[in-house]
N, C-alpha and C positions, 0 to 999 in steps of 0.2 A: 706224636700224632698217630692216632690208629684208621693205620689204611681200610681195615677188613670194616669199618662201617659205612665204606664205598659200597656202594652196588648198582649193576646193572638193572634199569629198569623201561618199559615200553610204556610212553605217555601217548594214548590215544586222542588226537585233537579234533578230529570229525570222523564220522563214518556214516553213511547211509544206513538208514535200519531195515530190517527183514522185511522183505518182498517188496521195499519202496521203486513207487515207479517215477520217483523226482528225478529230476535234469540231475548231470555232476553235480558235486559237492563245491563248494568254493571256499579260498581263505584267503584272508588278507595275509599278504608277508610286508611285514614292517619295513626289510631289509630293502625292499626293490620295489616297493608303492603300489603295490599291483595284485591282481586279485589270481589265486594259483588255482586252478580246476583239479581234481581227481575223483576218479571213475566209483572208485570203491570206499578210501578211504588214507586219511593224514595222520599220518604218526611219527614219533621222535624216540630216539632209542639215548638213553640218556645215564648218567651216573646222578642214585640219590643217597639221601641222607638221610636218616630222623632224629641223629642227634648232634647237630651239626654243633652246636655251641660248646660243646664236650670233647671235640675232635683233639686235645693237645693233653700232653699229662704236664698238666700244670704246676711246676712246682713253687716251695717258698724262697722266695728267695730273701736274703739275709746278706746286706754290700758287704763288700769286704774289697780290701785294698787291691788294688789296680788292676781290678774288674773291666773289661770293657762290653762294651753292649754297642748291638747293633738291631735297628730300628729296622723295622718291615716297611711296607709301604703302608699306607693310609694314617699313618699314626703321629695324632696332635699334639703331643706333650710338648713345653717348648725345648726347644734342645738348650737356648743359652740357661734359663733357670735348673735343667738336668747338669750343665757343664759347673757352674755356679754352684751347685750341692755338692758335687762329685769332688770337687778343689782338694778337697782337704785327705779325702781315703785316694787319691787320684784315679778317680773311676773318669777313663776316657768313654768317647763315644768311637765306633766305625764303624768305615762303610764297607769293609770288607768281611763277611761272613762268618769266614774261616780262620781268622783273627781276633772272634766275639766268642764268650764264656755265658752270655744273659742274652736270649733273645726275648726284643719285646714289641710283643704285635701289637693289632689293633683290631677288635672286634668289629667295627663297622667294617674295616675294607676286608677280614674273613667271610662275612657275610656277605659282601658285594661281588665276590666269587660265585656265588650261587644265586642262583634264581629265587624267590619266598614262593610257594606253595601252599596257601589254603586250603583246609577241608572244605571253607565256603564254596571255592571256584572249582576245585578238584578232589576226588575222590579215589582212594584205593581201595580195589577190588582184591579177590582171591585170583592166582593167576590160574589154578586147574580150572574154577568155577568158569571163567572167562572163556576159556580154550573151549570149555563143554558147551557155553552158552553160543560160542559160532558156530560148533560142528553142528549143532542142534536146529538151529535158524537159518544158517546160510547154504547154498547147493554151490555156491559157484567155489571148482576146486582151484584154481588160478589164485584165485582174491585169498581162498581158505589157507592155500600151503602157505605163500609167503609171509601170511601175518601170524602165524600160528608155528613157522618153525623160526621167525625173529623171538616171538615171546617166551619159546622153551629154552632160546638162547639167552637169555639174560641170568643172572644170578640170587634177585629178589623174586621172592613170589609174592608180590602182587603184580596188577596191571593199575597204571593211570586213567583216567577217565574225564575230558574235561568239561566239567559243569558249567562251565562261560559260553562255550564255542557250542551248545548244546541247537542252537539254529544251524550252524553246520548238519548236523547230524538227520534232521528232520526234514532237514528242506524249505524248512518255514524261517519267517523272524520273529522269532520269538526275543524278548529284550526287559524280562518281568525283573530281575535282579536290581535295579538301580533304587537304591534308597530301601527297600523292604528286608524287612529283619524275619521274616516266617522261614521255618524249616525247608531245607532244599525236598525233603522226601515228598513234602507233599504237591509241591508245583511238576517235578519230576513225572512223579507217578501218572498222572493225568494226561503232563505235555511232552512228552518225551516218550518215542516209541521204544527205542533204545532200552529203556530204564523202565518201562512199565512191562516189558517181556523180561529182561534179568529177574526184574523183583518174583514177577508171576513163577519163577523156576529155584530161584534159590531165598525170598524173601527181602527186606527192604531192611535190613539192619548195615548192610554195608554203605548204602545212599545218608545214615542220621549223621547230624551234623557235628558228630564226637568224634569224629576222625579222625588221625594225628597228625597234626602240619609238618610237612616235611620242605626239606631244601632240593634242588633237582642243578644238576651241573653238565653245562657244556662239556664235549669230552672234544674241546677246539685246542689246537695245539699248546695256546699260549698261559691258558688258563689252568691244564693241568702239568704244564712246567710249572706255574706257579705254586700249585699244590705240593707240588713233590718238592722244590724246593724247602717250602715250610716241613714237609717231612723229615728232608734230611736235618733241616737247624733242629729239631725239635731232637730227634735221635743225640744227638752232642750235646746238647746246651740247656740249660735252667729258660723255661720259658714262661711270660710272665704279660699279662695285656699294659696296654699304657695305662691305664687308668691304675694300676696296682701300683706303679713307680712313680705316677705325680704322688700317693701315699705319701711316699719319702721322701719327695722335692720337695711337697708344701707342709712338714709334719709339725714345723714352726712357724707358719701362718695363722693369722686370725681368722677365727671363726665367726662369720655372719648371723648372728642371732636374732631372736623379736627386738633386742633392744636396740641393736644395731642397723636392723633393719629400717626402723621407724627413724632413727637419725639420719643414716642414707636418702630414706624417701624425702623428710625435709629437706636436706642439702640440694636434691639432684629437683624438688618440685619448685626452687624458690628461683630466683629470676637470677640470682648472684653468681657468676660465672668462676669465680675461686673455687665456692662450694661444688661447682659441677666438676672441676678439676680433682678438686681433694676427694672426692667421693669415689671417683673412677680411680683413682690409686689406690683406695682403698680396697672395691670392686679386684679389679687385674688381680692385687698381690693375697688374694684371700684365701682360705685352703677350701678349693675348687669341691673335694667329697664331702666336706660339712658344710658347704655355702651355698651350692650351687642352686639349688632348688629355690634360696633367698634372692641369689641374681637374677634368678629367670622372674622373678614374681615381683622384682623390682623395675626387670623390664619390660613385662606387662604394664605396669603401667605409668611408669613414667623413661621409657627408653627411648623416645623421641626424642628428649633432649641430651640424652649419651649421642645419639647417629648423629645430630646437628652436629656435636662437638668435633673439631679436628683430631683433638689430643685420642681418640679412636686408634688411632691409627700408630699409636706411641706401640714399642715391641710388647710390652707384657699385655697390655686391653687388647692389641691382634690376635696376643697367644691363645687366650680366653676366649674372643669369640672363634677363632679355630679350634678349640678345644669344645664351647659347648656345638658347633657343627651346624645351626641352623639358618634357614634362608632368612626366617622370618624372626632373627634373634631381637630387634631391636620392638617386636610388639607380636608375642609370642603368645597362638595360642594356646590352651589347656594342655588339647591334644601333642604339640610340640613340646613341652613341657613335660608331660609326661614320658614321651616318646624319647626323650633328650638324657632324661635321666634311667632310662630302663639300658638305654645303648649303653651305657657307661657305668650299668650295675648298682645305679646309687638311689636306685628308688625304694626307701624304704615303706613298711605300714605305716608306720607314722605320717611321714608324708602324705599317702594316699589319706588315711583319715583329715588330717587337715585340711587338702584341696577338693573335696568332696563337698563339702557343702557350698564351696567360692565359682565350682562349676554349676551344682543348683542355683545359684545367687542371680548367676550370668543368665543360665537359661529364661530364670524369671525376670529378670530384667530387660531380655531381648524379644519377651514374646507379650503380646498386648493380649493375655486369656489368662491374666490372676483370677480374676471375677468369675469365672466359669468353671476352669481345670484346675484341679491341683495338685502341684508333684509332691508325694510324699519321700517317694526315696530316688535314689541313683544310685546304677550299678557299673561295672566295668567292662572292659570286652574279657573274650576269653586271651587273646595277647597275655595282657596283665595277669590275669590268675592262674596262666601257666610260668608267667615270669618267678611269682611265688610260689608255686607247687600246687598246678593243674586244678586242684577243687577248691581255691579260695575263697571265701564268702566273710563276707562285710559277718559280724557277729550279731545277734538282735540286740544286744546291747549297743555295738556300735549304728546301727540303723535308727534303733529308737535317739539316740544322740543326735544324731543327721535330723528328725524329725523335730525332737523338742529345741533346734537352732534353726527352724525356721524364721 
């Protein structure tokens, strides 16, 4: 794990703007329900990240005889089918650290260490640009030194800026973000004093919304003993995500295919409660990285009568729905489907080109304006096309595809 992609960084979450004569600032604090006043301005001094998914040197790992591994916290793999594979090279499991050759995390609960940061919500600025834009706009030297010699202290040069909390900053309620997809630069510019004096002194190319999303981490006692932890297994040990080592649990599993799929659907849509049984054996014992994306689209639409079933609850369909992670597994939508397989690295193009047109299908189905409007294509968030390498685009062959299956 490489420490030095830690850095200090200053996350500004409201400030009054130059020469404003609004009352205090106010914020909500989650922690204590209550609305916190200051005079000048709210800020968090914080450890971030920008490549946060990257953090481990990840190696191959290759079993070998009496291997033992020990399991991080978050991570769904079942331990009896890891214990069950292992029999034979006698790869134990423990739970002592220092004891383990194969650490094996779990990327959701790495991720859950850290805060998600949006370019949508939040924006990094230049940190000198920043320090020039206060001395320049503000007289008050009180408000000036303390925030200006917190931000020479930090390690990163940029400064955070929060986009969200931008009525903080103004003094107004401003609340335009909810559902609109248009560029922050240009709501900003206009409504936000803040941001329409930065732009006028250094330009508006730091406000477009190409930003890079970065992670932002409590520097609270508990969470970076957690880190450090994972630092030190990582320095000793072969480390490896769960989702790498179900690989080699399930590498003698059946694989859920159209053909299989379409059997399954019969079995789990028809009224016969045998076939609901033998279908979820089926399901549970399936290799999870070549299936999974048929599970979820088998429980879109017919996983109501899986959740009816008790046999749910048998240890391998537990391990499975703890494995795929979701609230809404049992009638999932697109969105969770998508989201479900990207946590666990198994979302390929392929897949994407296939559920592209069954989410066009949906839309058109849920919306009474075929006769009027018509969708020709869909596209994806930026999430996704950074999942596959930041500029990914549908092909116009693949578009034109999407259009001639309407």
């Amino acid at each position: 794990m490489n420490k030095d992609k830690f850095q200090t960084i200053i996350r500004i979450k409201a400030m009054k703007p130059p020469g404003a004569e609004h009352p205090e600032i106010n914020e909500w604090d989650y922690s204590t329900r209550s609305n916190i006043s200051y005079k000048y301005v709210s800020y968090t001094k914080r450890l971030v990240c920008t490549d946060y998914d990257n953090l481990f040197n990840y190696g191959k790992y290759n079993p070998q005889e009496n291997d033992k591994l020990f399991f991080s916290a978050g991570c769904t793999i079942p331990r009896t089918k890891v214990r069950e594979w292992g029999k034979d090279k006698k790869i134990s499991i423990t739970t002592k650290p220092e004891k383990a050759n194969v650490n094996i995390i779990s990327l959701k609960w790495l991720r859950n260490l850290s805060d998600y940061h949006s370019q949508y919500y939040d924006c990094m600025l230049d940190k000198q640009n920043f320090i020039d834009f206060l001395e320049i706009n503000y007289s008050d030297k009180e408000f000036l030194d303390e925030l200006i010699t917190e931000i020479k202290s930090t390690s990163f040069d940029k400064v955070i800026i929060s986009k969200y909390n931008s009525s903080n900053m103004t003094g107004y309620n401003y609340n335009r973000w909810s559902g609109e997809s248009k560029p922050m630069t240009d709501a900003f510019k206009y409504e936000n004093e803040i941001v329409s004096t930065y732009v006028d002194l250094f330009g508006e190319s730091e406000f477009k919304s190409d930003n890079e999303d970065f992670r932002l981490i409590d520097q609270s006692e508990q969470k970076i003993k957690n880190l450090n932890k994972l630092f030190d297994l990582n320095d000793s040990n072969v480390t490896i995500f769960d989702t790498d080592l179900i690989d080699y649990v399930n590498e003698s599993a059946i694989t859920i295919d159209d053909e299989m799929y379409k059997q399954l659907y019969t079995m789990l849509d028809s009224d016969d409660k045998k076939n609901h049984i033998i279908a979820m054996e089926i399901i549970a014992n399936c290799n999870y990285r070549t299936s999974l994306y048929k599970v979820l689209l088998l429980f879109k639409e017919v996983g109501w009568k899986v959740y009816n079933r008790p046999e749910k609850n048998h240890v391998n369909f537990k391990s499975l729905i703890k494995f795929i992670d979701l609230n809404d597994w049992s009638n999932p939508e697109f969105d969770s489907i998508i989201s479900s397989l990207m946590d666990k690295k198994y979302l390929t193009k392929e897949i994407l080109e296939e559920i592209m047109p069954l989410v066009k299908k949906e839309i058109l189905e849920q919306n009474d304006f075929r006769n009027i409007f018509k969708i020709n294509t869909i596209t994806v968030s930026n999430e996704v096309k950074r999942y596959f390498g930041v500029d990914v685009e549908l092909s116009k062959e693949e578009l034109k595809q999407l259009e001639e299956n309407e």
